[in-house]
C-alpha positions in Angstrom: 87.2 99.6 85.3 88.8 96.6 87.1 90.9 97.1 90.1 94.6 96.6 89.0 96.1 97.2 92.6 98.5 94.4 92.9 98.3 91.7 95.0 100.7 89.2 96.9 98.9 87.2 99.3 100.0 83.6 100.8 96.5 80.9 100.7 98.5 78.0 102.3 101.5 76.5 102.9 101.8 72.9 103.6 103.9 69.7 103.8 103.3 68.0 100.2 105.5 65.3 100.5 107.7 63.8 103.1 109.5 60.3 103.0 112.1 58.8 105.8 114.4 55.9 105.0 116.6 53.6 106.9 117.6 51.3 104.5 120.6 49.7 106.5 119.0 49.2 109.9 119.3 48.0 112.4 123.1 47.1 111.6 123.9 50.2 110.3 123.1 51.5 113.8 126.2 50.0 115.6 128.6 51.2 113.3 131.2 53.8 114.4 132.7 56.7 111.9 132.2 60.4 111.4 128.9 60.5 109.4 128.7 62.0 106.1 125.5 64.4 105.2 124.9 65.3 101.2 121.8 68.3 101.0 120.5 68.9 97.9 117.5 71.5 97.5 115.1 71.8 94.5 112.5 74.7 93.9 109.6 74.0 91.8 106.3 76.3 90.2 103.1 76.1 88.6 100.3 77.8 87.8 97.2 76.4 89.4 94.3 79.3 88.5 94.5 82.3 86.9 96.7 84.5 89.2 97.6 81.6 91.8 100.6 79.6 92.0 102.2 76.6 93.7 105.5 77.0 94.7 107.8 74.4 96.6 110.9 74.1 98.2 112.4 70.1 98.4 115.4 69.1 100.5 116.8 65.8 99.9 119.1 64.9 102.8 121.3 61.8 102.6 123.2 60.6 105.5 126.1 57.8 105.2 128.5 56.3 107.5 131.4 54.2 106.2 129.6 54.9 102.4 126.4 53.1 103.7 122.8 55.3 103.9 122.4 56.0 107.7 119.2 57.8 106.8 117.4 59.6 103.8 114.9 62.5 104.1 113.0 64.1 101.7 110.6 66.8 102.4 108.8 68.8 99.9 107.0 71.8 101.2 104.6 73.9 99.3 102.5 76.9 99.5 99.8 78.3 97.4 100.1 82.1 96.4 97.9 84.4 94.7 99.9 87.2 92.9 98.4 89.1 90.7 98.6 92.3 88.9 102.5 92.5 88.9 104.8 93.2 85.7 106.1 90.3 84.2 109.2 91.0 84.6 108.9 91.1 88.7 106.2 88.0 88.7 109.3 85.4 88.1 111.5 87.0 91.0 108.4 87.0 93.2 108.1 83.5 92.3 111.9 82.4 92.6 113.0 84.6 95.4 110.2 85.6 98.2 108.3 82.6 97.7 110.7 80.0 98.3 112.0 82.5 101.1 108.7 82.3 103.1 108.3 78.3 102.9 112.0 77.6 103.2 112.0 78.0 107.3 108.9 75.5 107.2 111.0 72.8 105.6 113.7 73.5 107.4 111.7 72.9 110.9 110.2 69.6 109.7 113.1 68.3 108.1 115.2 68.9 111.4 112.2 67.8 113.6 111.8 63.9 111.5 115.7 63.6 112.1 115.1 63.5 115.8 112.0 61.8 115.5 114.1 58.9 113.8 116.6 58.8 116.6 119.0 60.8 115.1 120.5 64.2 115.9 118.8 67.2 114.0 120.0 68.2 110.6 119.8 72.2 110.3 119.5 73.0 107.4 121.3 76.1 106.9 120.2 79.4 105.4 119.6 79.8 101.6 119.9 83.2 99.2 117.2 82.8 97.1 118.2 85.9 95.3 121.8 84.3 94.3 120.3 81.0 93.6 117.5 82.6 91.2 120.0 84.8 89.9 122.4 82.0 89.2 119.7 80.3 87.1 118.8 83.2 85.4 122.2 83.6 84.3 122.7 79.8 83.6 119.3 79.6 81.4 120.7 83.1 79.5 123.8 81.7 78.2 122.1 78.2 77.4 119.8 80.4 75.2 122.6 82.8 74.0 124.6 79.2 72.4 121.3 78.0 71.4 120.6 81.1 69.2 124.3 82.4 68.3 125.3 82.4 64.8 128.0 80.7 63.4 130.5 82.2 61.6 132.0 80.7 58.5 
């Protein structure tokens, strides 16, 4: 009989991607005004192997002063998880919730850290609810389904 104890174990996390742009220097560097910061996140899965996933986590931070880009980061942190042995219907919050949870403070470190490698004061990224944000899709991809499939009424 196979052993069915389930299992929720990290392999890896790692920095997949990361890009830093300066598009407007050096003039951009003398310019005075109150700078404007725009963060947008992005969670991603896959399947890799039977029972092992690849989740990330991708922050997109865009920095202007006077409307001209100051600085863009993008970091895209991963990690490799095996899970197996879980219900389906707690595999997709495992997936959504606790494992963007456990890479999210990774990205957030190297994200801050490339800021003030470039010169520039950190960007903190600040805390995420990766229950509310799953949740949020959940409901979002319901109702998209629920007009998808309604029937219409003559």
């Amino acid at each position: 009989m196979a052993d069915e104890t389930p299992v929720f174990q990290i392999q890896r996390i790692y920095l997949k991607d990361l890009s830093l742009e300066q598009p407007n220097s050096p003039d951009i560097l003398r310019e005075q005004g109150q700078p404007q910061v725009e963060i947008n996140l992005g969670l991603g899965a896959a399947p890799i192997a039977d029972g092992v996933y690849e989740v990330t986590v991708t922050a997109t931070v865009t920095t202007k002063v006077n409307d001209k880009v100051l600085f863009l980061v993008e970091a895209k942190q991963g990690g490799i998880f095996e899970i197996r042995n879980i219900p389906e219907d707690q595999l997709q919050p495992i997936i959504g919730i606790a494992c963007p949870g456990i890479i999210y403070p990774y990205l957030r470190a190297i994200v801050s850290d490339v800021c003030t490698r470039a010169g520039f004061p950190p960007v903190l990224l600040s805390e995420v609810n990766f229950q509310a944000m799953f949740e949020a899709q959940q409901a979002q991809a319901a109702q998209a389904n629920g007009a998808a499939i309604s029937p219409t009424v003559n």
